[in-house]
N, C-alpha and C positions, 0 to 999 in steps of 0.2 A: 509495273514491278521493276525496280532498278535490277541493273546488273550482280549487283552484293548479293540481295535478299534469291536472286536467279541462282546465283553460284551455289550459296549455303544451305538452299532448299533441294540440292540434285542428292540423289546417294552415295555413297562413296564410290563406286564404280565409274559414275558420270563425272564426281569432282574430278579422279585418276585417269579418268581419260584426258580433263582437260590440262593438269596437271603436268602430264606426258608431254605434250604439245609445250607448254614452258619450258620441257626440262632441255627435248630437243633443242629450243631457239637459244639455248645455255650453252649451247654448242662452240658457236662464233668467240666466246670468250675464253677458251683454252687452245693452245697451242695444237695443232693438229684436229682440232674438234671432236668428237666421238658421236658413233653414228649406234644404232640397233637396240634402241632403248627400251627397256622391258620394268615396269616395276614390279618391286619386291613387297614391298611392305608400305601401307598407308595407313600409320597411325597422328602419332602427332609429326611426323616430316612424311612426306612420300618421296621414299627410297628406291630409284631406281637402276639396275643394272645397265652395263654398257660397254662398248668396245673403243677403244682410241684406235687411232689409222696405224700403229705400230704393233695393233693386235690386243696389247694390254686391256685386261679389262678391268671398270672401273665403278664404282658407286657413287651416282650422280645425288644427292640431295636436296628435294627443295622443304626448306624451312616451316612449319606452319606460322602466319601472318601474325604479328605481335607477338608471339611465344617468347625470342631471346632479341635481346638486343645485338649492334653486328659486333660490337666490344664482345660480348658476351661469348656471342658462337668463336670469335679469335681469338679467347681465350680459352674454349675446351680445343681448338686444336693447338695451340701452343703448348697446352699440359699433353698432348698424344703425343708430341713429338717428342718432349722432356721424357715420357714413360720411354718412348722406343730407344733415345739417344741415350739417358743417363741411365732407366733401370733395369735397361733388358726386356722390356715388357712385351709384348706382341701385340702392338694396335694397328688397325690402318694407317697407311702413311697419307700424309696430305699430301694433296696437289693443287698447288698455287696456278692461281688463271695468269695467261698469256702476259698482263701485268704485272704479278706477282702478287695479285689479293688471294685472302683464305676465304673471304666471302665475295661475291659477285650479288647486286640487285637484277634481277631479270623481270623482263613485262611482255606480257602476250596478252591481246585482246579477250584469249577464254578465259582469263582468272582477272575476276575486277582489280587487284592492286597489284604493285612489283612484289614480289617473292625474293627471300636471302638463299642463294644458289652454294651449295659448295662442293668437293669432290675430292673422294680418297681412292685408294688404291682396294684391290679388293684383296681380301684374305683368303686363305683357300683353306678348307674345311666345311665339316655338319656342325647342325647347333646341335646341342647336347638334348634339347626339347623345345617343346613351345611350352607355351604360357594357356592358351588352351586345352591342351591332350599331355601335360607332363613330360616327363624324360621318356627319350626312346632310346635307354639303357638297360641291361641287364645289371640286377642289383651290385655286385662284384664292381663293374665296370663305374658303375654309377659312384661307389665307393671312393676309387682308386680317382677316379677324373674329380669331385669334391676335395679329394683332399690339395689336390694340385689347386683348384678355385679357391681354396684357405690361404694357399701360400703365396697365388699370385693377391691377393687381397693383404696379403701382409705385407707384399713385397712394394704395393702399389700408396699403403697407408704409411710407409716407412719414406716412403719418396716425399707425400706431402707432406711429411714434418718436417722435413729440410729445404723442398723446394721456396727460394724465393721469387716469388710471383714481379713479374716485369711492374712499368707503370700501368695506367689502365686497365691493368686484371681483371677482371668481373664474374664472378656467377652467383646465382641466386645460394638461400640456403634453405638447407632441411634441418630447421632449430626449432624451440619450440615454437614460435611464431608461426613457420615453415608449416609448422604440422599439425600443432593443434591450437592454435590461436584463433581470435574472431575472423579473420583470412586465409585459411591456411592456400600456400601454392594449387594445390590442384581442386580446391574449391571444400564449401563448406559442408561436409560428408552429413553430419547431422540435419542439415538438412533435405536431404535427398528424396522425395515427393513419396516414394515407395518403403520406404521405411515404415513396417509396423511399429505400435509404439513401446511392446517390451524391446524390440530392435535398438532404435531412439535411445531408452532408456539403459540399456547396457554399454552403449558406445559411449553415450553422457556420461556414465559413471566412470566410467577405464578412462575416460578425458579427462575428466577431475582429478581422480589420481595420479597421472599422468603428468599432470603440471606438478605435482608435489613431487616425483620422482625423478624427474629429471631436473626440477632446482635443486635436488640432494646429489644427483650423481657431477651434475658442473659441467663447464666445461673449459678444456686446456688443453693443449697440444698434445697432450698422452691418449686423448679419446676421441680429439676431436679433430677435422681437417678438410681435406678436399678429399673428394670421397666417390666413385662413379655412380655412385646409385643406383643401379638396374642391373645386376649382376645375376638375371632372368636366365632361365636355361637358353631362349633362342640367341641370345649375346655373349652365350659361351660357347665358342666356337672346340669344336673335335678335328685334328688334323693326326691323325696317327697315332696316339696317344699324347699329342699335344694341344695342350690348352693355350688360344688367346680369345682377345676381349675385343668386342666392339660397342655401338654404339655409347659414345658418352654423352648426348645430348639432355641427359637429366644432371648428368655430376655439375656439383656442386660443395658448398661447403656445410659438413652435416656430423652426426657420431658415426665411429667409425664400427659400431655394433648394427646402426643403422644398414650398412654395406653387409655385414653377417647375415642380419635379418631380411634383408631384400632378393638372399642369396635362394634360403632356406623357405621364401611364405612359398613356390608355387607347388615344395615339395609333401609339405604337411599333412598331407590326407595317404602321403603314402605308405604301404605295408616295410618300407626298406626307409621309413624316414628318419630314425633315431641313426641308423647308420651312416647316412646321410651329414647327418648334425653333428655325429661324434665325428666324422674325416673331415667335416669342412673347420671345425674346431683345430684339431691336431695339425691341418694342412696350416693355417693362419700360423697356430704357436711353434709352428717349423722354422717362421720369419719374422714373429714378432709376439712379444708376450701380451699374456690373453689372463689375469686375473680370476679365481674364482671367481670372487664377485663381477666381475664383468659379466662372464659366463651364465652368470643367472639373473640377470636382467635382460634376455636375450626375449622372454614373453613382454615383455615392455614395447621392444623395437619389435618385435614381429606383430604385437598389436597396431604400433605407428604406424608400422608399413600399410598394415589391412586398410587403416585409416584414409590413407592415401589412394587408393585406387576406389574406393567408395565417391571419395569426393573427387576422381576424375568423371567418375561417369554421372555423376551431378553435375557436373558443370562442362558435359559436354555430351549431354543426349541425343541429340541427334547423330550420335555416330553409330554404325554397324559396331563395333567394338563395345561400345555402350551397352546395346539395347540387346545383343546376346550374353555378356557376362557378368552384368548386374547382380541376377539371381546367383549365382557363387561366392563374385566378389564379396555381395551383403552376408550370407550366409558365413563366410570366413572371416569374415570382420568380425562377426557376432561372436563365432567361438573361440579368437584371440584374444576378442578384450577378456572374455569368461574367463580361459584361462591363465590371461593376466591377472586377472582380478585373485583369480583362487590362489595365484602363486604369490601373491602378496598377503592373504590371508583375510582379504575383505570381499570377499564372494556372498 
């Protein structure tokens, strides 16, 4: 058995072990090095915490393999730095290796290929929730911090209708291609092996549709843009009653209702969730106007969304992440497209 089929066959815990031992030897290519490396999160990068020799602590990331190209990941830190420089925004700051690259290739004998290494500043604050166990807010509080998530989401979609992108720019997109095409980015959700087949059969329909509502809404600069895409409760960060934003490793260029609805899918099942939807609404039109009609095509994009996490764990099963939230994700998929469907009136 080569080394590849060795590495992608271990659990996530064995890959992050070996992972670790990368991030460390990432070390030698920033100024001062940073030592006491801890990860945080292994999903698609494994993220992990760290100290620099002047104390600073810092988030090391290694890439997962093929995912972005190195244009790519230098261009979502170039857009971090435009948000911090020009709009105010609260992202981690880059930190450029000993060189002065945004990215570093790093190679250690425990992971069969080089890995794209990069490293920000950490941010201090809670996430506002995870993505498995919801907001760990009290509903008021939950309110008040959405509505802020509206306005930094307006203030961030306002940036990329003017931001002019350098040479080389790159990020993938959340179009319809993106999302409901014969490919979509995080793989082909319809097909997903566990899928029953009125499951199947209601996801097909709301995809049909789907393509015919989104060639009637268009797209142009007023709805559409760079966009950070995972505007998840744990990437919103709580520092005092202040909101910033991290991970941009999915942003890309998509609708900017897209970014609404990616806000709003992990909150939906909850008893405070209209409240929720009315302040991230209000917060948005605080900085940037928000159309009736916009506003109600909102089951459209929170269906997309569902869409998308169905067809990551199709086309990435063997992860821990996969193979416990399958059964939700599908399950929520099912009753976005439903109530996409019914709010178009073909239910």
């Amino acid at each position: 058995m080569n080394d590849v089929v060795d590495f992608y066959a271990l659990d996530d815990l064995d890959q992050a072990a070996r992972l670790t031992l990368l991030a460390e030897s990432a070390a030698a290519h920033w100024d001062g090095g940073f030592h006491d490396v801890r990860l945080v999160k292994y999903r698609e990068n494994a993220v992990f915490s760290a100290q620099r020799s002047d104390g600073q602590r810092i988030a090391v990331r290694v890439h997962r393999h093929g995912y972005h190209s190195d244009a790519a990941l230098q261009s979502e830190l170039h857009w971090m730095r435009e948000l911090a420089d020009t709009a105010g925004i609260e992202v981690p700051p880059v930190i450029p290796s000993g060189t002065g690259d945004l990215v570093v290739r790093v190679t250690h004998p425990a992971v069969p290929e080089p890995r794209q290494v990069s490293v920000l500043g950490w941010l201090g604050g809670a996430p506002v929730g995870t993505s498995e166990d919801g907001l760990e807010l009290d509903d008021s509080l939950a309110a008040r911090l959405y509505f802020d998530a509206g306005a930094l989401a307006g203030s961030l979609h306002n940036h990329s209708c003017t931001m002019i992108a350098p040479a080389g720019f790159t990020r993938h997109s959340w179009d319809e291609h993106g999302l409901i095409g014969d490919d979509p980015l995080w793989g082909r959700f319809w097909e997903l092996p566990e899928l029953l087949a009125d499951q199947r059969e209601v996801l097909q329909r709301a995809r049909s549709a789907a393509h015919h509502d989104l060639a009637a809404f268009g797209r142009h600069e007023v709805n559409y843009g760079l966009i950070h895409a995972d505007l998840v409760p744990e990437n919103l960060l709580n520092e005092d009653g202040r909101l910033k934003i991290i991970d941009f490793d999915d942003a890309g260029y998509g609708w900017y209702l897209f970014e609404l609805a990616t806000a709003l899918y992990f909150n939906v099942d909850l008893a405070a969730y209209s409240r929720i939807q009315d302040s991230l609404i209000a917060g948005y039109r605080s900085t940037r106007p928000l159309t009736p009609h916009e506003e109600a095509l909102l089951p459209l994009f929170l269906f997309l969304r569902g869409t998308t996490y169905v067809g990551w764990v199709q086309s990435r099963p063997e992860t821990e992440t996969a193979k416990t939230m399958r059964p939700m994700l599908v399950e929520r998929a099912c009753l976005l497209a439903g109530r996409y469907l019914a709010a178009r009136g073909s239910a």
